[in-house]
N, C-alpha and C positions, 0 to 999 in steps of 0.2 A: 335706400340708395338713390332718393331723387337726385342730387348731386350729382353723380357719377351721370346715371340717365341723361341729363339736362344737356353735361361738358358733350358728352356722345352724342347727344343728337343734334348739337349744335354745330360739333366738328365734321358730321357727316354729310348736314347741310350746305358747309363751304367749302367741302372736298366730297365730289359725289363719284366721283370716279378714282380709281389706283390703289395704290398704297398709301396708308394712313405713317405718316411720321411722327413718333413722341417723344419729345426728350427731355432728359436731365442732365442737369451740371452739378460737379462741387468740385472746390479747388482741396486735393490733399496735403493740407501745412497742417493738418495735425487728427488727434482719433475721430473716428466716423463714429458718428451717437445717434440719439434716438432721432434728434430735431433734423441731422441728414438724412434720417431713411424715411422719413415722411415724404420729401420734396422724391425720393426715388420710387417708394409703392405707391404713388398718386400717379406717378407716369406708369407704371405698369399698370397699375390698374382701367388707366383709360388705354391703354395698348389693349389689355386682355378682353375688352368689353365690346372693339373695335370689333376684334378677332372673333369674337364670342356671335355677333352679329354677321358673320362672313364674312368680313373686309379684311386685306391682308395689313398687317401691322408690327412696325419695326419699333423697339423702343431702344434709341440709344444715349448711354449713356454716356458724356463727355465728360473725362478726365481733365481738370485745368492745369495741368503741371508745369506749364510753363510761366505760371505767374510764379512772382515772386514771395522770397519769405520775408513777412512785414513784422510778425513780434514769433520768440520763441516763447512755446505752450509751456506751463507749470511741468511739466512731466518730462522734459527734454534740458539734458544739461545746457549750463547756461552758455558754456563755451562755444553754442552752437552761433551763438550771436553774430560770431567772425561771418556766418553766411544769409544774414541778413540783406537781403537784395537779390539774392540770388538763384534762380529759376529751381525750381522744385525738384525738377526731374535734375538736377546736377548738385544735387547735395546730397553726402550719406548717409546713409540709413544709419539712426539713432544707436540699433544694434551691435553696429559696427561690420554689419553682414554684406554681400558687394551690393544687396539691392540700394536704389536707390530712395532718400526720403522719404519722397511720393510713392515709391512701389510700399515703402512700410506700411504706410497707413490706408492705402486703398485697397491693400490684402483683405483687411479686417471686410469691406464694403463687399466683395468678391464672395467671401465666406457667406455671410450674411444673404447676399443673393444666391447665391447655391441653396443654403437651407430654407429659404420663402419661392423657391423654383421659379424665379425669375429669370424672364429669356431678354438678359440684355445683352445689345451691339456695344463694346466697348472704345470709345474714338480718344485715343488720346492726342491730346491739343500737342504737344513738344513735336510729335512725330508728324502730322500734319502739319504745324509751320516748318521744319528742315525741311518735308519731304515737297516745299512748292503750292501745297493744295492753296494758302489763304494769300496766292498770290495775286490774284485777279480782287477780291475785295483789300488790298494792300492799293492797287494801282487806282483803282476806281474813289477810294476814301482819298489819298493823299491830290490826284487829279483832279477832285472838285471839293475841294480842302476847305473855299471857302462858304460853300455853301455848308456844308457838316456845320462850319462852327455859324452859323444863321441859324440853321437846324436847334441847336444847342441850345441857343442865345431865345431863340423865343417860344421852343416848349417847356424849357427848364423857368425862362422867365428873368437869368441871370446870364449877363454878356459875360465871355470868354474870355479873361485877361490872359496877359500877353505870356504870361505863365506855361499855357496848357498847353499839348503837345498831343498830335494825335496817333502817335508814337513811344513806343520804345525800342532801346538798340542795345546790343551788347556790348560791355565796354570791360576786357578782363574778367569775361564768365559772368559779372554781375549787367541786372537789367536796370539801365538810368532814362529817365526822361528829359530827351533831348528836343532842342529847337531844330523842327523841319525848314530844310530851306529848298530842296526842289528832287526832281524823280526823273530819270531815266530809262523807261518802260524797255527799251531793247535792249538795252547792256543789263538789266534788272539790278542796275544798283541807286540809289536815293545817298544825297547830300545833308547833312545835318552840323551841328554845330556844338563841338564838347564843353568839356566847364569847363574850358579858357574863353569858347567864344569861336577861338578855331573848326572851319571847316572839313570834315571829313567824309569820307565816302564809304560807302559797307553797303555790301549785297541784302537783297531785301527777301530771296526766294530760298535760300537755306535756315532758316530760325534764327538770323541775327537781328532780324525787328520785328515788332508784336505791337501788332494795334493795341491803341488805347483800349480798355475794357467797355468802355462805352460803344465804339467801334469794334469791338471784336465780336459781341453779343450778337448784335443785327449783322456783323457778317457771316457768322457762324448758320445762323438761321435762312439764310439765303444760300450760301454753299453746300446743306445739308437737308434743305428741303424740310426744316420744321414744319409741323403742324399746330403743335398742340407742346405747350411746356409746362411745368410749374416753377413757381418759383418764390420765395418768399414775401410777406407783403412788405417788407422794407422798398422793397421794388414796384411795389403797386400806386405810388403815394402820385397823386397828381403832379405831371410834369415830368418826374422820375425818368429811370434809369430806361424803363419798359417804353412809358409812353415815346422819349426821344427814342428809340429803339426804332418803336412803329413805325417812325417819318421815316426815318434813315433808310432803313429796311427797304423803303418802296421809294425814296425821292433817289436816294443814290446808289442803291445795288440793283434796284428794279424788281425785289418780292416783295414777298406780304408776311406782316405779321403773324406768330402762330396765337393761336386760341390762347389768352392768357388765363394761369389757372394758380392764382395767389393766394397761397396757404399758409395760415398761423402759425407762430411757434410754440414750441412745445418744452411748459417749466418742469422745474421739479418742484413737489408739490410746497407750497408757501413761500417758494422763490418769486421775486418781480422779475426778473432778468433772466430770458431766454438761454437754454447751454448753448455753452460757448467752448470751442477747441482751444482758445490757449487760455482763456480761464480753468481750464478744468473739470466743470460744475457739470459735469456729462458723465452721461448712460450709454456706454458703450453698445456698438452692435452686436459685437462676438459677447459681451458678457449677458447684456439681453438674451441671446437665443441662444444660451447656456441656461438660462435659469425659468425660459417662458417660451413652449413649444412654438414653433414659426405660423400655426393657424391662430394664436393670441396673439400673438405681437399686428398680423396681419387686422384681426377683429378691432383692435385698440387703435391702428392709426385710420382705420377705413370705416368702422360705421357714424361718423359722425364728417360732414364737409367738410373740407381741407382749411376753411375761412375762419374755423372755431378755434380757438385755442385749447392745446391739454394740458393736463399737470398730470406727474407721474411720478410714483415713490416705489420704492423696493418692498414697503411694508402693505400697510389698509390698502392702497390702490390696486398693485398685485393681485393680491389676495380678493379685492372684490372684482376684479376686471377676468379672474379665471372663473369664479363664479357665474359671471354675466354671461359669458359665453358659453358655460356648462348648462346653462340654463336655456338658451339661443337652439344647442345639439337639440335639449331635449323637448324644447316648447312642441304641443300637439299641433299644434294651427297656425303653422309656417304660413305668413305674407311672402307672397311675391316678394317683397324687398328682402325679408329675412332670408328666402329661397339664395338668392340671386348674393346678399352679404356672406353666405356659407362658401357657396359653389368658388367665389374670388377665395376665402378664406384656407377651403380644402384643396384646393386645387393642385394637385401634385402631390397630398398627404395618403399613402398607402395605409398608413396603419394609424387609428384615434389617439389622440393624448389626454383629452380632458376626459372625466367620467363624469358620474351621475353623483359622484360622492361629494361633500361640499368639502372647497378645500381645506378651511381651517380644521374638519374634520381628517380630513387626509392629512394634514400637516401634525398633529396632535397622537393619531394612531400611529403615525410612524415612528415618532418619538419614542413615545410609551413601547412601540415594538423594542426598541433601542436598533433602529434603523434595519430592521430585518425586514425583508417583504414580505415573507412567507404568513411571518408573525403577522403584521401589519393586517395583512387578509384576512387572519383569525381572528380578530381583536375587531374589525368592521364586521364578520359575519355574527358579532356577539350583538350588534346594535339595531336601529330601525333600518339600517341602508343595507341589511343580510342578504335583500333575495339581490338587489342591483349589483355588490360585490360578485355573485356567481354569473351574472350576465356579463359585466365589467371589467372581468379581471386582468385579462390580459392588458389593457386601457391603463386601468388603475399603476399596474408594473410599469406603463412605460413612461406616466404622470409621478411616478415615484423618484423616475430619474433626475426631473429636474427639480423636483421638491427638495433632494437630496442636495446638489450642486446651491441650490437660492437658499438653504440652511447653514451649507459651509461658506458660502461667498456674501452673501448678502440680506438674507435676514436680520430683521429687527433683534435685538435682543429679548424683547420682552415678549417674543413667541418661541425663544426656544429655551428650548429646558431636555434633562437628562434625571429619569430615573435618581437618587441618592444611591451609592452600593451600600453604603453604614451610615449609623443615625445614630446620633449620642446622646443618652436620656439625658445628661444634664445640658443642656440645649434648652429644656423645656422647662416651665413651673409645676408646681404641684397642679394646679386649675389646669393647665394647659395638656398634662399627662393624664389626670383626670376623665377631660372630654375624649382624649383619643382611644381612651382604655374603654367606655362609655359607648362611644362608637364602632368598636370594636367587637364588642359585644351584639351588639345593633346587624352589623352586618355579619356577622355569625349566622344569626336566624334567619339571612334573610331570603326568599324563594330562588331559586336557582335562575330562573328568568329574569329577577329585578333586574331594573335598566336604568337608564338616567336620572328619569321622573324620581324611581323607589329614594335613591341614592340622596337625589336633592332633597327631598322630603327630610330624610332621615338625619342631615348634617342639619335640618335648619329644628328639628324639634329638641335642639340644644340652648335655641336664642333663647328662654326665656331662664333657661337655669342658674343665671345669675353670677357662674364663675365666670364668664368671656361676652365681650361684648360681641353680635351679630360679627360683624366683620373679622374679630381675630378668630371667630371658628373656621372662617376659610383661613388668612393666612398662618394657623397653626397648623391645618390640613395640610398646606405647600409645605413649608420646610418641613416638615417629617418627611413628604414624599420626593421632591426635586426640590429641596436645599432655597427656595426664593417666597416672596413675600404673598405673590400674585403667579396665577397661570391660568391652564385651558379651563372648560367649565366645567365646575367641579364634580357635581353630579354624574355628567357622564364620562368625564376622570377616573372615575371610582370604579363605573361599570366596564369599563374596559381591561381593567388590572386583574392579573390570574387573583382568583378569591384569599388562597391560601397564604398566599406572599402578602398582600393588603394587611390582613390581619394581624400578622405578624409585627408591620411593619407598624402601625396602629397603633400595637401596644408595645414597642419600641425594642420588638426583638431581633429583628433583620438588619 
């Protein structure tokens, strides 16, 4: 966790006294995924670490809802188009339910932090601009108007055609960017210029205008006392959004930058291009911690620097990323960092999820139970992982939960499988009925203890008999037993099946 360590001791250096401020932002135009809940457990995690250390520490999270909707998401009728332009928080919710848009989709983010026991301040932006707060950086930006755009012009490196506006206003519910033409600090109303050119006037202290986002960021951070942010490194890029932030922040609000803390995005795995909310190509929050207890999903986005990039699949990735950290629980010779990756990871978790059992093997027992637990635990106490199953168990039942839900939701194909109820000898060749009857036979006699090892031994002392090549001895094995070509390994496939029904099954009488 040097990472972590490094952003904390750095942040405590330039704030040695008070309360530590941390935040996050995402605008809600469409589902919160995995690439959003990074940018949100990096700031909890340096909150919790602040905390962790005795400092007091706030982490809030700002809701952007009052930006506008710039494309509608694949997942959102296209009709929605009509409100293109128009502030987040004032468009309905897809559902057709009274929330709003923004309330849809931030729900999901809500949930999500509820189940990783994150203690965030919720700030949403619409309600701050009506309610006055980004008045004073409204008056201060538009007052030394021209220095902003000198600001602009020589950190970005690119002069400010006559175009930009450092402003928006509402004009019929939707948000346009219009030409500023001057400010009236005591009446609190500002002059601008509509798309004819004509002059109009509009209050600037109820939510009818909204800093440029360039400006809203560095005011944001000065009205709220940032410390410490993340944010993605599209934003990190020399000149950028952050860098002009920094001047701004201290030339024309008069703070200071918070600790910037630019972290990678996150593919899915063999994708070039980052999930995206109106592409679609995202991994939900709520279906994530549905299907991957909240101390994994925490281990996957936190033991590795927020700078690195991941990738991430519902299948191999999953599947080895609950191993890694099943492995993490049970390492004897916990490092300090390992210590310290737990303690953020369990933090709030009363009762274990991950076991000692490796998952593919849990995933494979449960099946073969035909999704029973009971069964499941009988079927493990038959293997090498017997005595861990009675230490585990209760663990094991509640890792079944979501093995259960990422079987029916999300699983690969080519891990799940089901028992056959009937098997149809003519299905099979002569060779083919042959080796099963053969083998059948084989495991009649075979010790009541034989395990995996006996089992593989037994299906492989067929290779040489000349009716089936090596490989159709297993997939003969499969379709007799779960109906497919290929499955779990086969040997200890075997060993986990009641003996009697095997047999049976074998010789094509079940």
């Amino acid at each position: 966790m040097q990472w972590l360590n490094d952003a904390v001791d750095e942040l405590l250096e330039r704030h040695q006294d008070g309360e530590v401020v941390v935040s996050s932002g995402v605008s809600p135009s469409g589902t919160y995924h995995l690439g959003t809940l990074r940018e949100v457990a990096t700031a909890e995690a340096i909150a919790y670490e602040v905390r962790r250390r005795g400092r007091p520490a706030r982490h809030l999270h700002i809701v952007d809802d009052l930006d506008s909707l710039r494309k509608v998401p694949v997942n959102i009728p296209e009709n929605f188009s009509e409100y293109l332009g128009k502030p987040l928080c004032d468009i309905p919710a897809p559902d057709g339910s009274e929330k709003s848009y923004a309330d849809y989709f931030v729900g999901d983010l809500f949930v999500a932090a509820e189940k990783m026991h994150m203690q965030l301040e919720v700030v949403r932006a619409h309600e701050e601009y009506r309610a006055g707060f980004f008045v004073p950086a409204i008056e201060k930006s538009l007052e030394r108007l021209e220095a902003v755009k000198q600001i602009l012009a020589d950190i970005s490196g690119h002069q400010v055609n006559d175009q930009w506006s450092p402003i928006q206003v509402v004009e019929d519910g939707y948000l346009k960017n219009r030409p500023f033409v001057s400010i009236d600090s005591d009446a609190k109303n500002l002059i601008f210029r509509d798309k004819d050119g004509q002059e109009q006037t509009i209050r600037y202290d109820d939510g009818q205008v909204k800093l440029n986002w360039r400006l809203d960021w560095p005011a944001r951070w000065w009205l709220l006392g940032v410390q410490a942010e993340p944010f993605g490194r599209d934003h990190a890029t020399k000149g950028g959004s952050y860098d002009t932030g920094a001047v701004l922040v201290r030339d024309i609000f008069g703070g200071q930058a918070p600790l910037p803390l630019p972290y990678n995005f996150i593919n899915q795995t063999g994708e070039t291009k980052k999930m995206s909310k109106s592409a679609g190509n995202v991994i939900t929050a709520a279906d994530l911690l549905e299907m991957l207890p909240p101390e994994v999903v925490w281990f996957f986005l936190l033991r590795y620097a927020p700078d690195k990039q991941l990738f991430f699949d519902e299948g191999p990735t999953l599947m080895r990323l609950v191993d890694e950290f099943g492995e993490l629980l049970a390492k004897p010779d916990k490092t300090d960092s390992d210590k310290q990756l737990l303690d953020l990871c369990l933090h709030g978790v009363e009762q274990p999820t991950v076991s000692r059992v490796p998952f593919s093997h849990l995933v494979a027992s449960y099946q073969a139970a035909l999704r029973d637990v009971d069964r499941t635990l009988d079927i493990i106490r038959r293997t090498e992982h017997a005595q861990v199953v009675e230490a585990d168990a209760e663990t094991i039942r509640n890792e079944l939960k979501f093995i259960d839900v990422w079987l029916e939701k999300r699983a690969p194909a080519d891990v799940k499988f089901a028992l056959r109820e009937h098997v149809d000898p003519g299905e099979f060749s002569d060779a083919e009925k042959l080796y099963l009857a053969q083998l059948a036979d084989k495991i009649t006699d075979a010790p009541a203890e034989a395990d995996g090892d006996w089992f593989h031994k037994a299906i492989y002392e067929f290779k040489d008999s000349g009716n089936l090549a090596p490989k159709e001895l297993f997939s003969t094995l499969y379709r007799a037993l779960i109906g497919r070509e290929s499955g779990p390994r086969a040997g200890w496939f075997l060993s986990i099946l009641p003996r009697d029904w095997l047999i049976k099954r074998l010789k094509l009488e079940a």
